[in-house]
SELUMPA-306615 format. One line per field, with one value per residue (C-alpha): z, x, y; residue in three letters; residue number from 1. Coordinates in steps of 0.02 Angstrom, whole numbers. Layout:
BEGIN
c3	c(Z; ...)
c1	c(X; ...)
c2	c(Y; ...)
res	c(ALA; ...)
n	c(NUM; ...)
% end
This chain:
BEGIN
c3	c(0; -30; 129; 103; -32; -28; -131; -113; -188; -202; -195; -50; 74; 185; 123; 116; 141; 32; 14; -179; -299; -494; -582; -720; -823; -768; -578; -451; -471; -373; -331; -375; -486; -402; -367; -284; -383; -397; -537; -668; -644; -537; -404; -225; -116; 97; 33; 85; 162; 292; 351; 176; 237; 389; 236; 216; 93; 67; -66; -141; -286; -329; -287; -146; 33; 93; 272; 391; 553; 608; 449; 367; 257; 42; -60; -227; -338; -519; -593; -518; -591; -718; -820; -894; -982; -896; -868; -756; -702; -589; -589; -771; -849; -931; -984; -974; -843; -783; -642; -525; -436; -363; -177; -175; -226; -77; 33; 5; 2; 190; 208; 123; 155; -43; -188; -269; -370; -359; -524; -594; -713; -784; -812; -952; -888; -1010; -953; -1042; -968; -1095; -988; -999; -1149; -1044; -952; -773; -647; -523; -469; -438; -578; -579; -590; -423; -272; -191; -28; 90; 271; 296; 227; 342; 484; 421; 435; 596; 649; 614; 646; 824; 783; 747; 574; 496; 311; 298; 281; 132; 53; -47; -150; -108; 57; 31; 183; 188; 114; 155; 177; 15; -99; -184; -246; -358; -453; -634; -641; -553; -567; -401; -439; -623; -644; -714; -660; -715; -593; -675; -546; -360; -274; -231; -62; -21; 138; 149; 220; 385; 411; 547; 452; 631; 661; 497; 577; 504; 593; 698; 654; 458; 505; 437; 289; 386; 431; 250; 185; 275; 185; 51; -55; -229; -251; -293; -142; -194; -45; -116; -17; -103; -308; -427; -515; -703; -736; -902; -918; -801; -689; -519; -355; -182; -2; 31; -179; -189; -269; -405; -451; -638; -682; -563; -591; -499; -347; -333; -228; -88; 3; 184; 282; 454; 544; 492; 566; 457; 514; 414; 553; 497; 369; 516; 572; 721; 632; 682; 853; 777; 778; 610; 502; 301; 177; -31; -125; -320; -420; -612; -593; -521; -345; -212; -5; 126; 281; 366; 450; 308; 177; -10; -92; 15; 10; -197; -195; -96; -229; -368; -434; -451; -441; -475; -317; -282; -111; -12; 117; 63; -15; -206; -247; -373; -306; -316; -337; -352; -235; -323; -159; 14; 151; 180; 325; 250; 322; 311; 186; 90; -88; -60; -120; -98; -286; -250; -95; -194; -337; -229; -234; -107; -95; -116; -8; 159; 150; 240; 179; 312; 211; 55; -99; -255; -340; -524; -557)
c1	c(0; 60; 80; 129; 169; 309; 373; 507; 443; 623; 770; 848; 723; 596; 487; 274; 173; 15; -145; -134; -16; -49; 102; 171; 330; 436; 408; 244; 162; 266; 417; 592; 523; 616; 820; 924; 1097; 1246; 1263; 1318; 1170; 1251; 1151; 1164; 1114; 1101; 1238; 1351; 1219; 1114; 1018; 937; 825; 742; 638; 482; 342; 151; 69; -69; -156; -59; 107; 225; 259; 419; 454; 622; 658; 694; 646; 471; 388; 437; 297; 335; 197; 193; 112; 293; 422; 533; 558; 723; 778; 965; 1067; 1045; 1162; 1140; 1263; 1316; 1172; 1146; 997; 888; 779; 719; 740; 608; 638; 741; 667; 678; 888; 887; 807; 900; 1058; 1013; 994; 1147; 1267; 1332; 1247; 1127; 977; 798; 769; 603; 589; 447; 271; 379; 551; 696; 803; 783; 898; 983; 986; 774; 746; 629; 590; 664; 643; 791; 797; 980; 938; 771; 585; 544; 597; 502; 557; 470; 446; 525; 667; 683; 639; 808; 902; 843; 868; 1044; 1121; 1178; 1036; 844; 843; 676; 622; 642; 827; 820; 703; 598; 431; 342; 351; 265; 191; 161; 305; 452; 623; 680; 538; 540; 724; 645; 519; 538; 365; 217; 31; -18; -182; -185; -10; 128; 304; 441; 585; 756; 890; 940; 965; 1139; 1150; 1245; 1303; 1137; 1041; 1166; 1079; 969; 803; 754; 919; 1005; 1160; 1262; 1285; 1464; 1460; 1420; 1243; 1153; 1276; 1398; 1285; 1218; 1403; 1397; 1238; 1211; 1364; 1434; 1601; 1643; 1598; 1413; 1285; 1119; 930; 746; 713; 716; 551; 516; 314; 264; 89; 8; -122; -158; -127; -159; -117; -182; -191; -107; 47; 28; 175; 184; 363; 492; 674; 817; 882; 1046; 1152; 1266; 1395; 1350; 1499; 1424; 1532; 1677; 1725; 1662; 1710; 1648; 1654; 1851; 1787; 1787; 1969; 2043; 2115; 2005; 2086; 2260; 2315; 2248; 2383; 2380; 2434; 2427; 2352; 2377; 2231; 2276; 2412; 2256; 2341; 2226; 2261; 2182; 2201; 2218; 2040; 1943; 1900; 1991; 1829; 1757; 1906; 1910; 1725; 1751; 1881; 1785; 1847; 1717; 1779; 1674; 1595; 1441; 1418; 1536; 1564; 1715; 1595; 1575; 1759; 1686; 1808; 1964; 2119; 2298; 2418; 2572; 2661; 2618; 2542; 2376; 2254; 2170; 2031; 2022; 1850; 1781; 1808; 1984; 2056; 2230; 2288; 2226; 2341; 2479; 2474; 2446; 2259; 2160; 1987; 1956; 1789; 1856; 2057; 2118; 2288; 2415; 2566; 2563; 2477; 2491; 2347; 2291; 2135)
c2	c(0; 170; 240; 405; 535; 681; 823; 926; 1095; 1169; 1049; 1002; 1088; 1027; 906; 905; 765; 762; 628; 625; 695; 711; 622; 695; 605; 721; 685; 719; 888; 1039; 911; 985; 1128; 1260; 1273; 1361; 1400; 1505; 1653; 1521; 1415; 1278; 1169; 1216; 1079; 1043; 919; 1088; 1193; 1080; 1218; 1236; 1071; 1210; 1290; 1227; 1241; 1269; 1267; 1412; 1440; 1552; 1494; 1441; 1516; 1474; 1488; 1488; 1493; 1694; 1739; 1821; 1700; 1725; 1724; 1659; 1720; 1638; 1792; 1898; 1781; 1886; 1731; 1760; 1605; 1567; 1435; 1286; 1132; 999; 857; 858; 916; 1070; 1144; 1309; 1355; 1536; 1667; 1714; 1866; 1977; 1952; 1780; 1787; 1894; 1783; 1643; 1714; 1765; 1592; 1505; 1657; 1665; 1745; 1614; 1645; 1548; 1460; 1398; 1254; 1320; 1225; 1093; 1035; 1095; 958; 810; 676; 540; 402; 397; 493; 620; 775; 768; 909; 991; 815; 736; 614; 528; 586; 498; 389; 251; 158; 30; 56; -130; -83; 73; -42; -167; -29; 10; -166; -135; 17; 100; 246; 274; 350; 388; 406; 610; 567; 494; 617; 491; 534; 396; 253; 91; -32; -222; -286; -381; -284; -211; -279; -139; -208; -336; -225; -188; -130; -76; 6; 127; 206; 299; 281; 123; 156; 71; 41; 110; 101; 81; 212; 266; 370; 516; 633; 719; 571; 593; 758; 780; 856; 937; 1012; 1024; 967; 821; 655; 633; 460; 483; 354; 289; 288; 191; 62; 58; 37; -139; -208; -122; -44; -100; -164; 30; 87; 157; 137; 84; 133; 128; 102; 278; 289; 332; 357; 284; 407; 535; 528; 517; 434; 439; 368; 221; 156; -38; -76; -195; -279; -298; -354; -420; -417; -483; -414; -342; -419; -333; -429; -424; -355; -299; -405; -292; -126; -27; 165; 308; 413; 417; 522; 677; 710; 750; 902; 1029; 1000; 1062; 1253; 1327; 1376; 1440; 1316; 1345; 1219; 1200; 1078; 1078; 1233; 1351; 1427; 1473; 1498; 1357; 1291; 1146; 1143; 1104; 973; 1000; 980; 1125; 1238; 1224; 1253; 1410; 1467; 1438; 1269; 1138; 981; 805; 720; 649; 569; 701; 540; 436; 319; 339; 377; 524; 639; 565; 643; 632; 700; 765; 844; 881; 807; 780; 699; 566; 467; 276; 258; 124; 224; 245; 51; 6; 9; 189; 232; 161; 278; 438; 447; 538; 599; 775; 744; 707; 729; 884; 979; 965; 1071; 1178; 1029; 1024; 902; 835; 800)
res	c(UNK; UNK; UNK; UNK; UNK; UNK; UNK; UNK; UNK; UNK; UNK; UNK; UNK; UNK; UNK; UNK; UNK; UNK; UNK; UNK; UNK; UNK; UNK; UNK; UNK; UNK; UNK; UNK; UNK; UNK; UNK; UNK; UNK; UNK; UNK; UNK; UNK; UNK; UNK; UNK; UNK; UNK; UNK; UNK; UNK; UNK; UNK; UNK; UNK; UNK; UNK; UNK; UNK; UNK; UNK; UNK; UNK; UNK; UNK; UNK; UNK; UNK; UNK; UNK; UNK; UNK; UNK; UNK; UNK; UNK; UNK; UNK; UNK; UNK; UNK; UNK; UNK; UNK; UNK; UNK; UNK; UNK; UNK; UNK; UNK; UNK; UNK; UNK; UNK; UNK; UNK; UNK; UNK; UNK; UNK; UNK; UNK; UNK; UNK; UNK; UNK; UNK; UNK; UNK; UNK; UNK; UNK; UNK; UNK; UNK; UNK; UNK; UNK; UNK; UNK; UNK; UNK; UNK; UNK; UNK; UNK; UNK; UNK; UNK; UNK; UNK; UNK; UNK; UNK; UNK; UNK; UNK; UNK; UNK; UNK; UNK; UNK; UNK; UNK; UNK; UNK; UNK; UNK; UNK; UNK; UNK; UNK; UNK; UNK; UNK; UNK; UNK; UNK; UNK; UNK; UNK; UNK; UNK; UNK; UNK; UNK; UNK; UNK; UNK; UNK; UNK; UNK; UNK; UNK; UNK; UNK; UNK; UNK; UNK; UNK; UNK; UNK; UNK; UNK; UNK; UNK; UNK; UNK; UNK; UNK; UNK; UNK; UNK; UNK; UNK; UNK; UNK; UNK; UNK; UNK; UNK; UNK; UNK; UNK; UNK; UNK; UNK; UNK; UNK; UNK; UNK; UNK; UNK; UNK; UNK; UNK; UNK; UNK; UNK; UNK; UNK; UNK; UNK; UNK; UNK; UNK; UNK; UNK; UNK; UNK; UNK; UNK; UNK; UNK; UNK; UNK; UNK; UNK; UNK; UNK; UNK; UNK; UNK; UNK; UNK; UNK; UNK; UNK; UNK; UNK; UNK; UNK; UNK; UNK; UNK; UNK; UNK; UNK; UNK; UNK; UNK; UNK; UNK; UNK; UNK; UNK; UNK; UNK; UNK; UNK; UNK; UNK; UNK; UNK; UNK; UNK; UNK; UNK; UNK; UNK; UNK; UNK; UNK; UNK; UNK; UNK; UNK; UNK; UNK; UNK; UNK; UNK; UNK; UNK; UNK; UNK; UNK; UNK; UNK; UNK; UNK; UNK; UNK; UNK; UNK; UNK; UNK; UNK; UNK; UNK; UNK; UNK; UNK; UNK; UNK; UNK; UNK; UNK; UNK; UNK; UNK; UNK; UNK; UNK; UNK; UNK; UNK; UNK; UNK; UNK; UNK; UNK; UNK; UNK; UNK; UNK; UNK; UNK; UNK; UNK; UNK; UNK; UNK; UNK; UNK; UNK; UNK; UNK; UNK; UNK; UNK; UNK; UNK; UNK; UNK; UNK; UNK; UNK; UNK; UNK; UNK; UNK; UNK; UNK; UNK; UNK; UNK; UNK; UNK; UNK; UNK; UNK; UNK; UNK; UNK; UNK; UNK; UNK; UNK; UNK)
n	c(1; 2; 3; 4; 5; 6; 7; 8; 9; 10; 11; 12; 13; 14; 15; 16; 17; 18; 19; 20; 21; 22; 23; 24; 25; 26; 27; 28; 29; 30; 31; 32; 33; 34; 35; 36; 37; 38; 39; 40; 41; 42; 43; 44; 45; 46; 47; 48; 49; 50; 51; 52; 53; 54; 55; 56; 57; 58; 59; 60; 61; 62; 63; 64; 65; 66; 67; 68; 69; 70; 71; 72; 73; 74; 75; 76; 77; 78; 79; 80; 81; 82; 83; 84; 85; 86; 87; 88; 89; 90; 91; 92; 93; 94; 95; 96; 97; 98; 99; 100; 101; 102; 103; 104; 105; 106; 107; 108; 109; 110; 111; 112; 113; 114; 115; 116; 117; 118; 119; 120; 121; 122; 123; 124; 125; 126; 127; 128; 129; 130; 131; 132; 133; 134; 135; 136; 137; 138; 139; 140; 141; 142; 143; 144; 145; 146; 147; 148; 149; 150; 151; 152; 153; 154; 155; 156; 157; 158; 159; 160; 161; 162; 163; 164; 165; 166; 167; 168; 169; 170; 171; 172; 173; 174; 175; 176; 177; 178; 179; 180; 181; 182; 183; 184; 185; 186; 187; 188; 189; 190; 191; 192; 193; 194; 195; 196; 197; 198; 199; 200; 201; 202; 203; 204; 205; 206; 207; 208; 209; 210; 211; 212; 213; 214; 215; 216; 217; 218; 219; 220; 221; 222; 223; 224; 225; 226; 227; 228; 229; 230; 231; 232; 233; 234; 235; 236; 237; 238; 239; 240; 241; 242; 243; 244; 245; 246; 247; 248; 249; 250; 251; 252; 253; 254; 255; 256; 257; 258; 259; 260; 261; 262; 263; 264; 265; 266; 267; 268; 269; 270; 271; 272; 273; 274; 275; 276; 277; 278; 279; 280; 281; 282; 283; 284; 285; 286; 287; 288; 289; 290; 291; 292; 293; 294; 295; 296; 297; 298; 299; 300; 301; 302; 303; 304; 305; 306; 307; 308; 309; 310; 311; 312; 313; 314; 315; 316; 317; 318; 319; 320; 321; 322; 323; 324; 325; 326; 327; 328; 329; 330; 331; 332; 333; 334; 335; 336; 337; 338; 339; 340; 341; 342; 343; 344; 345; 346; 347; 348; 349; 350; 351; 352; 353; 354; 355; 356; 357; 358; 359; 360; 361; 362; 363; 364; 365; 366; 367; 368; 369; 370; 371; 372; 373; 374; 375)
% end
């Protein structure tokens, strides 16, 4: 049964519950159709700003109030938007979407603390992703998400903490099944709509924030439990089924899941007995007395420190550099270490073959001396 039904109105905040949702192909009605981003139209997630997950959403007729803690409400009015074709990016996709207003940059810059903008996708998605030949939204990849509550319970069953499905953000939870069910679907009918089942889900540093608190989990949970159970041999940590919907229509809390098509399940070696520490992935260096250090990725020069993460530090020069899971998991952000010292954290992404040829991860290794990198 479907059990419940989220969206997400801007990416990465708050989520809403609702009893029904129209679904369109490129994801549920309102979900992901508004993003925060820099000037040049890049993504900016609570992957690096938790507190963006304190805004929260409700819906109007004629638009959106957003509200945050300390702050008066914003309220986005369709008929106000300046709709200024720009440019948009999320991951590696790049596409056009359009601006909103000026108000709305403001507010969320008081928010984030850099200049961003508010982008809109407009009522048709401009970003049409290969992999699916369709629309998608502001969405990391996929139109939609669907996890069971067994599942979360397994989890549960496992790890040293109580985590609860806001963590992981998903569109739509499903009861009465066994543990990761959802695993072996390749397709299935709720209410109106067929959905086919494209991909596992892989996990990333933003389920360890607290959606209360918007404060990231010491002990990296529950992706360090999830590493155990369910990660590839790469490292990816895998939690609930991404969703593609095959036609639009309508569905509601409380509609059965038919199964349609099965598939088989993927299989994750089971490792729990091991000591698996992510927590690793949060030095001791903090603890040290800050000093100034120059760091050099691909011959571009910029001034650090020995506090912070390289991935963060090149971000806040203006050098993007390729990550995904911004936990030691996924390996996305690797790295190679052409002189210097650096602090870095025993993780699961990080293999021996990589040690050995002066690998790091930009994600979670800390410069200890002046660097110099190559990406």
């Amino acid at each position: 049964m479907l059990s419940k039904i989220s969206v997400f109105p801007v990416k990465s905040i708050g989520g809403l519950s609702q009893s029904q949702a129209w679904v369109e192909k490129q994801g549920l009605c309102f979900d992901r159709r508004f993003m925060v981003a820099l000037k040049d139209g890049s993504m900016i997630t609570a992957r690096k700003y938790p507190q963006m997950v304190k805004v929260t959403a409700t819906l109007q007729s004629h638009g959106i109030t957003l509200s945050y803690p300390g702050m008066s409400p914003l309220v986005l009015k369709y008929a106000n938007f300046t709709m200024t074709e720009t440019n948009a990016q999320v991951w590696n996709d790049k596409f056009s979407a359009y601006t909103t207003f000026s108000k709305a940059d403001a507010w969320f810059t008081h928010i984030i603390g850099v200049d961003v903008r508010l982008l809109y996708t407009g009522e048709q998605s401009n970003r049409v992703r290969a992999k699916i030949q369709q629309n998608v939204s502001f969405a990391d990849g996929y139109p939609l998400l669907v996890i069971s509550e067994a599942s979360l319970e397994a989890l549960n069953d496992r790890s040293c903490q109580h985590h609860t499905m806001e963590q992981f953000r998903t569109n739509l939870v499903v009861s009465g099944t066994e543990a990761f069910a959802e695993d072996s679907w390749k397709r299935i009918r709720i209410g109106d709509v067929e959905f086919a089942a494209v991909k596992p889900c892989a996990r990333c540093i933003l389920t360890t924030v607290n959606p209360k608190t918007a404060e990231f989990n010491f002990l990296k949970e529950p992706l360090a439990t999830l590493s155990t159970f369910r990660a590839d041999q790469s490292g990816d940590v895998y939690f609930g089924q991404n969703l593609v919907a095959l036609n639009e229509g309508v569905i509601r809390a409380g509609d059965t899941i038919e199964v349609l098509e099965t598939k088989p399940k993927e299989i994750y070696p089971d490792n729990s007995e091991q000591n698996v520490q992510l927590a690793g992935a949060e030095t001791g260096i903090a603890n040290n007395e800050k000093k100034n250090v120059t760091i050099s990725i691909d011959g571009n020069l910029f001034q650090g420190n020995n506090q912070q993460p390289l991935l963060e530090q090149a971000e806040n020069a203006g050098l993007m550099l390729a990550n995904s899971c911004r936990a030691g998991l996924c390996g996305a952000c690797k790295i190679t270490l052409e002189s210097g010292e650096v602090d870095q954290p025993d993780v699961p992404a990080l293999l021996p073959d990589d040690k050995d040829n002066g690998m790091v991860l930009a994600c979670c290794c800390v410069p200890q001396t002046d660097v110099e990198l190559r990406s």
